[in-house]
Structures are given as C-alpha cells and as structure tokens.
C-alpha positions in Angstrom: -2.2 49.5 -150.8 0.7 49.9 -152.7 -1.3 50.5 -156.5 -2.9 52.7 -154.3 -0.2 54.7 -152.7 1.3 55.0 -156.4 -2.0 56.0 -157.8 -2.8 58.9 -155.2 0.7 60.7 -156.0 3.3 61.3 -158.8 5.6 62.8 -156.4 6.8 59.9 -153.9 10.2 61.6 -153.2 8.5 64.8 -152.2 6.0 62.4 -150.0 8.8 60.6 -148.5 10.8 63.6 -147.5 7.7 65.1 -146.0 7.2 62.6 -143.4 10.8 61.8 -142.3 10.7 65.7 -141.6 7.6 65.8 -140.1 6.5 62.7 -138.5 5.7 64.9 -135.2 3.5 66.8 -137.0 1.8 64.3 -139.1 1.1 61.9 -135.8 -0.1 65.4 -134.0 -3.0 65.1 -136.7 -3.8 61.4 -136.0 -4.9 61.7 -132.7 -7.5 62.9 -130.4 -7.8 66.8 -130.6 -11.0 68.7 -130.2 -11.3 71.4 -132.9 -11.4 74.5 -130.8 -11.1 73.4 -127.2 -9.6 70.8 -124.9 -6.6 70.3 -123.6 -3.3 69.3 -126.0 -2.4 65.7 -125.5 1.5 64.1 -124.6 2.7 62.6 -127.7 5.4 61.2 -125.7 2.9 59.4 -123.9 3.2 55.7 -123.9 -0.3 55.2 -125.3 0.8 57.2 -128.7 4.4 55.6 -129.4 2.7 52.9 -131.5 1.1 55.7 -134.0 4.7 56.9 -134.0 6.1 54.3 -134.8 3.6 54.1 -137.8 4.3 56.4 -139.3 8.4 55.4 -138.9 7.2 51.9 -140.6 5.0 54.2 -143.5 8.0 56.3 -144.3 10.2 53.0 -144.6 7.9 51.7 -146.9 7.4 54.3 -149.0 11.4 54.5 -149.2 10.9 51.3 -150.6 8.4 52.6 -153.5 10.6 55.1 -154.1 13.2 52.6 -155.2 11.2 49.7 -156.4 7.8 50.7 -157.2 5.3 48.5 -157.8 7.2 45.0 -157.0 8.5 46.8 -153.6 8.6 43.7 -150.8 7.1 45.5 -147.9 6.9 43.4 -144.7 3.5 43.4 -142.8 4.5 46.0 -140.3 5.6 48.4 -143.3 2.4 47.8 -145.4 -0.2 48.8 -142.3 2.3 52.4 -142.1 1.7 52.9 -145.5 -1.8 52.7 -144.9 -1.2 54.9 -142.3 0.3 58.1 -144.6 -2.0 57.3 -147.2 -5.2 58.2 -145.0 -3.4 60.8 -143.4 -1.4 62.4 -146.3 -3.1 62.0 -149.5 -6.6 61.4 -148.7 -7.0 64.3 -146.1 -10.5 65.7 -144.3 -9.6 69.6 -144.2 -11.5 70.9 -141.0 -13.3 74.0 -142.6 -13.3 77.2 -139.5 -14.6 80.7 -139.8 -15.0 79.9 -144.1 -11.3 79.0 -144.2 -9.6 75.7 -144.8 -6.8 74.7 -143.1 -3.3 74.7 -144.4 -3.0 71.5 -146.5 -0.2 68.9 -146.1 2.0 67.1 -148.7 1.1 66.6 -151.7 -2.5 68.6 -151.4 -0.6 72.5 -150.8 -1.9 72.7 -154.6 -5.2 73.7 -153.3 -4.1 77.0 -151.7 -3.9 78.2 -155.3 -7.9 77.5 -155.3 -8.8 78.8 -152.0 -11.1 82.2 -152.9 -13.0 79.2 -155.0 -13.2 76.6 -152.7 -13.9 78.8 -149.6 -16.6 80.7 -151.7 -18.1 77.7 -152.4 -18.6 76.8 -148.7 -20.6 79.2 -148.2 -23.4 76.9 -150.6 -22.8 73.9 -148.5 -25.0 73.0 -145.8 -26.2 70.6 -143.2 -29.7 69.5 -143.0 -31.1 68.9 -140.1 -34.8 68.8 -138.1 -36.1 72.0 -137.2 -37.2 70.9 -134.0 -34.7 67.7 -133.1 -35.5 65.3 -130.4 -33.1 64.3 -127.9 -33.1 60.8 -129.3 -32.8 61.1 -132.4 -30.3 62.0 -135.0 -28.0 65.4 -134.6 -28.3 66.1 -138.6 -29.8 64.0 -141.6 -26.9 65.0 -144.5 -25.8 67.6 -146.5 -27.0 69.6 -149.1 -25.9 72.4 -151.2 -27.1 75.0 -153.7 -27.6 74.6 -156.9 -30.1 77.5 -157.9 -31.3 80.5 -155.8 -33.2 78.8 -153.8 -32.2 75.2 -154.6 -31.2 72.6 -152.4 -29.8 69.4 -153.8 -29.3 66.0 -151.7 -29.9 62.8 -152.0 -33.1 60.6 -152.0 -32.0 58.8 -149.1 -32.0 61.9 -147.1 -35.1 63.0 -148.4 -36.9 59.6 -147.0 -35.9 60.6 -143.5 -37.3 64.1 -144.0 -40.2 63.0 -145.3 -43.7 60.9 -144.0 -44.4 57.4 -144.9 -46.1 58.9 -147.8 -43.8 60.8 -149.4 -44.7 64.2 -147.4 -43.1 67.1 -147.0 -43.9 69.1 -144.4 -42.9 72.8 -145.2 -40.3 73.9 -142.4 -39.9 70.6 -140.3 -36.4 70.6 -141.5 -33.2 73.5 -142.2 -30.2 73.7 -143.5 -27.3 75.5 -141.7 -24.6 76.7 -143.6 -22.0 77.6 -140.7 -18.9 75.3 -140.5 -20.3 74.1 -136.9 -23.7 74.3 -136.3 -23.6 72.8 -132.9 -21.1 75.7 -132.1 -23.6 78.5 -132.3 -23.2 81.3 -135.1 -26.3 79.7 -137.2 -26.9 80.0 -140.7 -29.3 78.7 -140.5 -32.5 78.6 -143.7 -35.8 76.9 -143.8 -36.3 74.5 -145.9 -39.8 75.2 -147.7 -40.6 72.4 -150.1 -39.9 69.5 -151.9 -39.4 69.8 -155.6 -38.9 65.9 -155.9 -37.4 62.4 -155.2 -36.3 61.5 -158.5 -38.3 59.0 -159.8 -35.2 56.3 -160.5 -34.7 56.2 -156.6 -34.9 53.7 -155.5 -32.3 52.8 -156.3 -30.8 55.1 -158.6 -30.0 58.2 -158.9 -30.0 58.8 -155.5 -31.0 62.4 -155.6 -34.2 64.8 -154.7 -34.1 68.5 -155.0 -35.7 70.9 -152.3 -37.1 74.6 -152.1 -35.5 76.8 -149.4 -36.6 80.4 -148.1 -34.4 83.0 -150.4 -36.1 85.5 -148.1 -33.8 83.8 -145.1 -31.4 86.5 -144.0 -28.4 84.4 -144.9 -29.2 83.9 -148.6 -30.2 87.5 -149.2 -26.8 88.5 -148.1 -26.0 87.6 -151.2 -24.7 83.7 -151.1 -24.2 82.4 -154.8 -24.6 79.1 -155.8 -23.0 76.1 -158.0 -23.3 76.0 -161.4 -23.2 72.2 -162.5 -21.0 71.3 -165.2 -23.2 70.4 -168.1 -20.5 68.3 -169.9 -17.8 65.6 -168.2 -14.2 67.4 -168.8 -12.3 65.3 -171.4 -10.0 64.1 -169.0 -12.2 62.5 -166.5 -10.7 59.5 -164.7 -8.0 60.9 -162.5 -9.5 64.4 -162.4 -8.9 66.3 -159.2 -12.1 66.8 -157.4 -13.3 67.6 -153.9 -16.2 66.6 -151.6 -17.0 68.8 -148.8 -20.2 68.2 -146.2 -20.5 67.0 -142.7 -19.0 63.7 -141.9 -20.2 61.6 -139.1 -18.7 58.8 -136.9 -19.9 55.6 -138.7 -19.6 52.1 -136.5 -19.7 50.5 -139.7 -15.6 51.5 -140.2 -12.8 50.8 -138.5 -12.5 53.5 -135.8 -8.7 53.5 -136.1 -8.6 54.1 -139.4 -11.2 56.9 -139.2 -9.1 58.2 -136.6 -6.0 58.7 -138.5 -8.1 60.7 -141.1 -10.9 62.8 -139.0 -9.0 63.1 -135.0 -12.0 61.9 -133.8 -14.1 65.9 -134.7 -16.9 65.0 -136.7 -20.1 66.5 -137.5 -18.2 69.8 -138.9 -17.8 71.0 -142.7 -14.7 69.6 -144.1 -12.8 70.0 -147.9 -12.0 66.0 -148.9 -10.1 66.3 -151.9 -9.2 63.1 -153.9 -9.7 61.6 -157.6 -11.9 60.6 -160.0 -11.2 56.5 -160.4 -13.9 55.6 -162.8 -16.9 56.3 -164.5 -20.3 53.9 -165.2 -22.7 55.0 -167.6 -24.4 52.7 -167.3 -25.1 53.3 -163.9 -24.7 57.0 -164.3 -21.9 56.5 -161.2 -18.9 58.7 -160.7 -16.6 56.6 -158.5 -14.0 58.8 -156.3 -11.6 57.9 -153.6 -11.6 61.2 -151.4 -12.4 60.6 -147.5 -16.1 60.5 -147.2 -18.5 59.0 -143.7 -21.9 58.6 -143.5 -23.0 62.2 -143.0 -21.4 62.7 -146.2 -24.9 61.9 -148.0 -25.7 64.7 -150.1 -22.2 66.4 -150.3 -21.1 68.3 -153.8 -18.5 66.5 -155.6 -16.4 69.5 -157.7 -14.1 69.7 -160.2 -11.6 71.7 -158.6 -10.4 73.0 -161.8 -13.6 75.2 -162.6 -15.3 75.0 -159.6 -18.7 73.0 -161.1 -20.3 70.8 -159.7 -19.8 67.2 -161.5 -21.5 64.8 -159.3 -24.1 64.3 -155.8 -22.0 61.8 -153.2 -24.6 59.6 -152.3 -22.3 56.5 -151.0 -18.9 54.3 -150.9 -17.1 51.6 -149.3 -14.3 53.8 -147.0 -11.0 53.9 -147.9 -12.0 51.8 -151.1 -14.4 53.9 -153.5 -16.6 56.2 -153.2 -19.9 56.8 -155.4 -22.0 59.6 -157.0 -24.6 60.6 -159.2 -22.9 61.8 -162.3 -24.9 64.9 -162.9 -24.2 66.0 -165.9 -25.9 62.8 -167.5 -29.0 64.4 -165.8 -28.5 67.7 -167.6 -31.8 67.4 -169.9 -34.0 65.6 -166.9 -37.4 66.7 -166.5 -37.1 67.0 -162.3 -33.7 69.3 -162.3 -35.3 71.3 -165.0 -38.3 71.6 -162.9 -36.3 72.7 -159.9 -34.2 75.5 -161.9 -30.7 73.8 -161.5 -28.2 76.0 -162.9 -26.1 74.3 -165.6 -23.3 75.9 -167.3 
C-alpha cells in the first residue's frame, strides 16, 4: 500500500494537508448517504468514530511518507488508514447527476479543467439493460457506449447474457439508457437493434462485441456525438491519466467495507473513475488501470483524458489491485470494428 500511495500522487504534502483539514468532510463521503434522498446521518454517532479515526491513522501515516517515503515504518493500525485515503482520495467514483460530475477532491480538482469534455462524453455512455426485465432477474447487464452513430460497444461477456444459447440476437429485447439514473425516471432510453458481432477471439480474448442501436430513437437524433477511438497508443502510455465511467454495481465478491469507503453504498448510477495507466501487454492486447471499477463496470470506455479518445473497453480487474481492458487501438485494422463503422481518429 505504500508503492501504491506513492505511485497514485506526486503531491503528498498537498494530500496530507487535505485530510488533516478535512477529515469531516472526507469521512462524510465514506459512509451511507443515498444520492438524492434520505435522511443525513450523525457522524458523531458512536457507530462512525472508528471511520474517523481512520482517517486520523491515514493522515499519520502519510505524515510518515512525507518524511521517509518508501522505507516509512507504519504500524498496522496506520497502514489500514492509508488504505483508507487511498480508496477515498485518489482512487475516487464521481457520482455523475443531471450530466455534471461532482466537485473532485485532492489531488483529482485537475479534472474540472476537462469538464465540457468529460460531461459531453456522458452523454455516449449508457446502461444496457432488458427491455422487458423480470422481477428476478438482473436490474442491468453492463455498460456500453458509442462509438459510431449508431454504434454500441461492450463487451463479449455482456453480449452472452443478451443473447440465446445460440448466439441470437433478438432485435429490441434489450436498451441502453443513457440518463445518469435510470431507475430514477427521466429515460434515455434507445433500442438496441442488432448485433454486429462477438469478436471472434472471445472467448477469451478480446472481450468485446459491437451492437446496432435505433439513430431514429429521439435521444440520438437530438444530436448525441460519439467517441472517436484513438487509433495510436500516446507515447507516454504507462502512467497516463485516464478515466472509466459506467454503472458500477455492488459485487459480494469484494470487501463491502472497502467498497463502502469508495462508492457510500449508491450503486447502479453513472460515475467518472479516474486513475492510471499501470501497464500494458501486447501480447495479450491488455491495458491494465487502477481506477475504481465493480462488476457493472463491464463494458465501460476507458479515455485518455488528455484528448478525450477512447483508448481501451474495461472488461475486468481484481478491485483495488488492477484493472484490465481491451487495448483498442491494436484493434484498429480488425475486420469486426471495421464492419461496425467504429470511428478512429
């Protein structure tokens, strides 16, 4: 946790100061709030003195990095608060609401300088879901987003839940709503019309398939764009600020705590998770990326927040470890995304 803490930010007397000044603040964002209604919780309550005292142990120990970097002794109590800051300060879920993000934190305020881009390219993001959705079954499949007119990109896992045993499509059984809540009301909401294709590689790799959407729907002829996909990897790749945004969902597979520190218990709504580039396989044509992704995730643009292209298709990760996705602009001459009419630039 510490190579990570030091990895995630150049500034750690900027971090430090940030959360002895606003440890309120930063616990008010680690607990249970509903996004739009509910009542505000006590956080002098007894059951949330622990979470502030985290955040006293996280600030201690990164006090310590400040002064002794990597070989800084951090007792056990001091290395679980770091954790702590790091989930909550550098590896934030925005909540996206009416097509704004919310005012970023220490050290992300950076991205308010992007904002027309990033909140222009919500408006392409979307969660797929069935048309007609059974009271048993799931609330949503994934995400998706636009990559042509009437493109939809996501990933081959999702596309297997949308499909028959066959391979099927059935034109219509599923949507994409592009709103920042669909369960709120306010729909967005765009059929989704065909399937282009599964990539061939999947299983198991790349994890991507491609669909056709209505362009007469009355929300993409108001005039939504779409990404452009960088054709190229920028020359500085590993370390590269990028940003996944889709629909993260609770996931018993992670530590609920932890998940709590990052996402206050809202899930299911369009978020902005900015993070890094760690590494990149050829090999396995696999960006790896540390920003805060769950399992709804699946599908969700990954963008270089520089130009605003597209650079990969989240398809996976291990949370709070790595994160993985198709790098897309090795896919840049393939015979499926040419088929489909994605836009590279």
């Amino acid at each position: 946790m510490i190579e990570e803490a030091l990895r995630l930010t150049d500034n750690l007397d900027e971090l430090t100061e940030y959360v002895r000044d606003n440890g309120q603040e930063l616990l008010a964002t680690a607990i249970h709030t509903r996004a739009v209604t509910g009542p505000r919780v006590d956080l002098d309550a007894p059951e949330f003195r622990e979470q502030d005292r985290m955040v006293d142990r996280g600030a201690r120990a990164l006090e310590k990095l400040r002064t002794a970097g990597s070989a800084a002794d951090l007792t056990d109590d001091e290395a679980d608060g770091l954790e702590a800051i790091v989930n909550l300060a550098l590896r934030p879920a925005l909540l996206m609401r009416d097509g704004a993000f919310e005012p970023p934190k220490v050290p992300w305020q950076g991205l308010t300088a992007y904002r027309a881009g990033i909140e222009e390219a919500s408006r392409q993001v979307g969660r797929i879901q069935w048309a007609n959705p059974t009271p048993d079954g799931p609330p949503y499949l994934g995400t998706g987003f636009l990559v042509g007119e009437d493109v939809l990109m996501t990933n081959g896992h999702v596309a297997e839940l949308m499909c028959d045993p066959g391979g099927g499509y059935e034109p219509g059984s599923s949507t994409v709503d592009f709103t920042d809540d669909p369960d709120a009301g306010g729909s967005t909401r765009v059929d989704i019309v065909s399937l282009v294709g599964v990539h061939p590689g999947y299983p198991p790799r790349p994890d991507l398939a491609v669909f056709k959407v209505d362009r007469q729907s009355p929300y993409l002829a108001g005039g939504v764009g779409n990404f452009e996909v960088r054709e190229n990897p920028p020359d500085s790749l590993v370390g590269r600020v990028v940003y996944a945004m889709g629909y993260p969902a609770f996931d018993p597979r992670n530590d609920p705590a932890a998940m709590k520190r990052v996402f206050s218990d809202i899930y299911n709504v369009k978020r902005l998770q900015p993070g890094g580039v760690m590494s990149y396989s050829p090999e396995l044509g696999t960006v790896f990326h540390d920003c805060s992704t769950l399992g709804g995730n699946s599908g969700s643009c990954l963008v270089d927040l520089e130009t605003n292209q597209v650079l990969g298709l989240h398809f996976g990760g291990v949370y709070l470890k790595h994160n993985t996705a198709v790098a897309l602009w090795a896919l840049r001459d393939d015979p499926l995304l040419a088929k489909a009419g994605v836009e590279f630039g």
